[in-house]
C-alpha positions in Angstrom: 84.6 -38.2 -11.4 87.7 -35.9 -11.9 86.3 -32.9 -12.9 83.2 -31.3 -12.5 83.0 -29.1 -15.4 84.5 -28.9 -19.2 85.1 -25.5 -20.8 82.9 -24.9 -24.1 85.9 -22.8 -25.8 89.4 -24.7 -24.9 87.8 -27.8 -23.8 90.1 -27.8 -20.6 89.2 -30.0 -17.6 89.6 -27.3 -15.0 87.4 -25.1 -14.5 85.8 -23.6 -11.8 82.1 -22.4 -10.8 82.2 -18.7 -9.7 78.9 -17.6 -8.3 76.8 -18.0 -11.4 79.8 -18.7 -13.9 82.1 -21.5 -14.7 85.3 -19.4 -15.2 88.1 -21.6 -17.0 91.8 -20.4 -15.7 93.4 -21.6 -19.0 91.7 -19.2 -21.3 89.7 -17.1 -19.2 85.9 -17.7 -20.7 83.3 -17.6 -18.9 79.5 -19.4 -19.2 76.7 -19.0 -17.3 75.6 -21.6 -15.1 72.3 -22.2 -16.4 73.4 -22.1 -19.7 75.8 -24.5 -19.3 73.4 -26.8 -17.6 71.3 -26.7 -20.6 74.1 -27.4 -22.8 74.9 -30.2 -20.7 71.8 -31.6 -21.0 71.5 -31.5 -24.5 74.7 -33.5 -24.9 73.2 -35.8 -22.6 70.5 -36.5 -24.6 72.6 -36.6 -28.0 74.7 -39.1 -26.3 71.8 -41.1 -24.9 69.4 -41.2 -28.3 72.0 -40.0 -31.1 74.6 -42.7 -30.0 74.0 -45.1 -27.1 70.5 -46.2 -28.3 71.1 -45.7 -32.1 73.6 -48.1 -32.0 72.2 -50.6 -30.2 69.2 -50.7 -32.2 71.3 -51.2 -35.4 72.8 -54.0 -34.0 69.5 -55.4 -33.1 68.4 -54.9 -36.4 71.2 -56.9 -38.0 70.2 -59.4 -35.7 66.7 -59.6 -36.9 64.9 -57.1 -39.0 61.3 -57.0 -37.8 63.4 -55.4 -34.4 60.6 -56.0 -31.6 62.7 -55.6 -28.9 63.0 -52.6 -26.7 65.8 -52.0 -24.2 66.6 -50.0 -21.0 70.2 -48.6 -21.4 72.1 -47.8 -18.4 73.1 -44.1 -18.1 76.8 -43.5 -18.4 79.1 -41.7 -16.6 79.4 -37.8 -17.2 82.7 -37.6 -18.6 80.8 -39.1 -21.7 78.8 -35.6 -21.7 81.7 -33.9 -21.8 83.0 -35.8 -24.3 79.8 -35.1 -26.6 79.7 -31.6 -25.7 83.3 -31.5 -27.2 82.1 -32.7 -30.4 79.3 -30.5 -30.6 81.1 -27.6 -30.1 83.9 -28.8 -32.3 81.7 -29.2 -35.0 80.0 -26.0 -34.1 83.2 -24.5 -34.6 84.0 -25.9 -37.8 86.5 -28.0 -36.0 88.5 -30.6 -37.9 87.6 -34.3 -37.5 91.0 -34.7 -36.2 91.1 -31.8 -33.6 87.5 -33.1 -32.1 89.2 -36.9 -32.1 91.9 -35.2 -30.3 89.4 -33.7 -27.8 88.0 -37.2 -27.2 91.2 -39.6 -26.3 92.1 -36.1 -23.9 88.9 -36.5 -21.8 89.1 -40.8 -22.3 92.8 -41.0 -20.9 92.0 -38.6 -17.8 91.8 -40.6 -14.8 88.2 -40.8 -14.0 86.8 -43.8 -12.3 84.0 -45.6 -13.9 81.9 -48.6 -13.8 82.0 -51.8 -15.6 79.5 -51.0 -18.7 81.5 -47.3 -18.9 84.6 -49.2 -19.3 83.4 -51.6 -22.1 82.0 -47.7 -23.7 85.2 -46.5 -23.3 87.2 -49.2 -24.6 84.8 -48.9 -27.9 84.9 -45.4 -27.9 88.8 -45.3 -27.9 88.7 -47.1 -31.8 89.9 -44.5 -34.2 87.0 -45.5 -36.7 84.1 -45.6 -33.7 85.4 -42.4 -32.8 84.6 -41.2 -36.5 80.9 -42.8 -36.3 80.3 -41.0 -33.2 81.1 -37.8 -34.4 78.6 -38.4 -37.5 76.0 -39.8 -35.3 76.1 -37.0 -32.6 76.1 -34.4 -35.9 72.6 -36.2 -37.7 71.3 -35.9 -33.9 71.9 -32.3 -33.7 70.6 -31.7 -36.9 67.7 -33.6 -36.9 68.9 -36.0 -39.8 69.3 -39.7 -38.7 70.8 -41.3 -41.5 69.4 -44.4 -40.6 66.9 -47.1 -40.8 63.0 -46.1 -40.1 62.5 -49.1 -37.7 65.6 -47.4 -36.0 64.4 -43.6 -36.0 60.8 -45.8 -34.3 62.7 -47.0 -31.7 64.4 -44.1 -30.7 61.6 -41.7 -30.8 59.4 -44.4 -28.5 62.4 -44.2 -26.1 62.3 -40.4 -26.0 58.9 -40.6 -25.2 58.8 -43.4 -22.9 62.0 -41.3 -20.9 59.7 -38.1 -20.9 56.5 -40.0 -19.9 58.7 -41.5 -16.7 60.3 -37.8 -15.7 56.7 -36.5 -15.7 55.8 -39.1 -13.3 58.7 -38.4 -11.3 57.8 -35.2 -10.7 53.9 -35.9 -9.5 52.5 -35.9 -6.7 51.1 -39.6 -6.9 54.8 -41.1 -7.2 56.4 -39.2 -4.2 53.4 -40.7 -2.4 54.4 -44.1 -3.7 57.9 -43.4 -2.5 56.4 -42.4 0.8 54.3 -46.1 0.9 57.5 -47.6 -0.3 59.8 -46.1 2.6 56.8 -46.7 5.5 56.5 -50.4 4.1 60.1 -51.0 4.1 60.7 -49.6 7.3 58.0 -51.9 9.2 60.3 -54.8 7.3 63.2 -53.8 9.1 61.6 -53.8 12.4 59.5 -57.6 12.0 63.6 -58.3 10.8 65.4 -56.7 14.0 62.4 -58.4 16.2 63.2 -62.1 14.6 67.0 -61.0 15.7 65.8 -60.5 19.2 
């Protein structure tokens, strides 16, 4: 994308990673890298479970209330961190719904290049009213208050887990030794390929 990094106290696209600090030219704050990072990461995670899955599980359970099914929802692109770090920190900072709304079509108009399923997000996300619901739903995340069905709250606490369960494999021992198999395997496929070619 465009920008690398969005500053927690002018929300300006520009600035710039100092040593250890992200220093913003247009107001002159500064935030420590890790910090940040975490900060990031927390958006990340109010996007993915406040917003992204609560919504989708609300539509499924429109579509039938027992709501059995379980999805896999694609990550989007980081400008829609930014975007929910924005309206955490607006509402943090006792921000107006307007101002954060503001803050939101800013970061959605700058040219950032994104795929398909970010641009059907974005296009949602640009509705005035949407705009307003995602506010509410990343505030209820923060807070710890889903204002929403049980089934829902269910689903989204099973796909925190599930997401934690996966990074801890990640991380073992055991699965970079299936990615080692995986890479050895594939590479004797390749060669039986370029022999056939011969």
């Amino acid at each position: 994308m465009t920008h690398s990094y969005i500053c927690i106290n002018c929300f300006s696209l520009k600035p710039n990673l100092v040593e250890n600090f992200i220093i913003c030219p247009a107001c002159n704050h500064e935030e420590n890298i890790q910090e940040y990072e975490t900060l990031l990461q927390n958006s990340a995670d109010a996007l993915r479970y406040g917003y992204q899955y609560r919504i989708q599980y609300e539509e499924d359970l429109n579509k039938d209330p027992r709501l059995l099914i379980r999805h896999h929802l694609l990550e989007l692109n980081q400008c829609f961190e930014f975007i929910t770090l924005a309206a955490i920190s607006g509402i943090v900072g006792n921000f107006t719904y307007d101002a954060i709304k503001s803050l939101i079509n800013g970061i959605l108009n700058d040219s950032v290049v994104i795929e398909l399923n970010d641009k059907e997000f974005k296009k949602k996300l640009a509705d005035e009213g949407e705009q307003e619901k995602f506010i509410k739903y990343i505030q209820e995340y923060r807070d710890n208050k889903l204002n929403t069905d049980e089934k829902v709250i269910k689903a989204i606490e099973e796909e925190i887990l599930v997401h934690k369960e996966v990074e801890k494999f990640e991380e073992s021992p055991r699965y970079k030794e299936f990615l080692a198999k995986a890479e050895k395997l594939d590479q004797k496929k390749k060669k039986k390929r370029a022999k056939k070619k011969r």
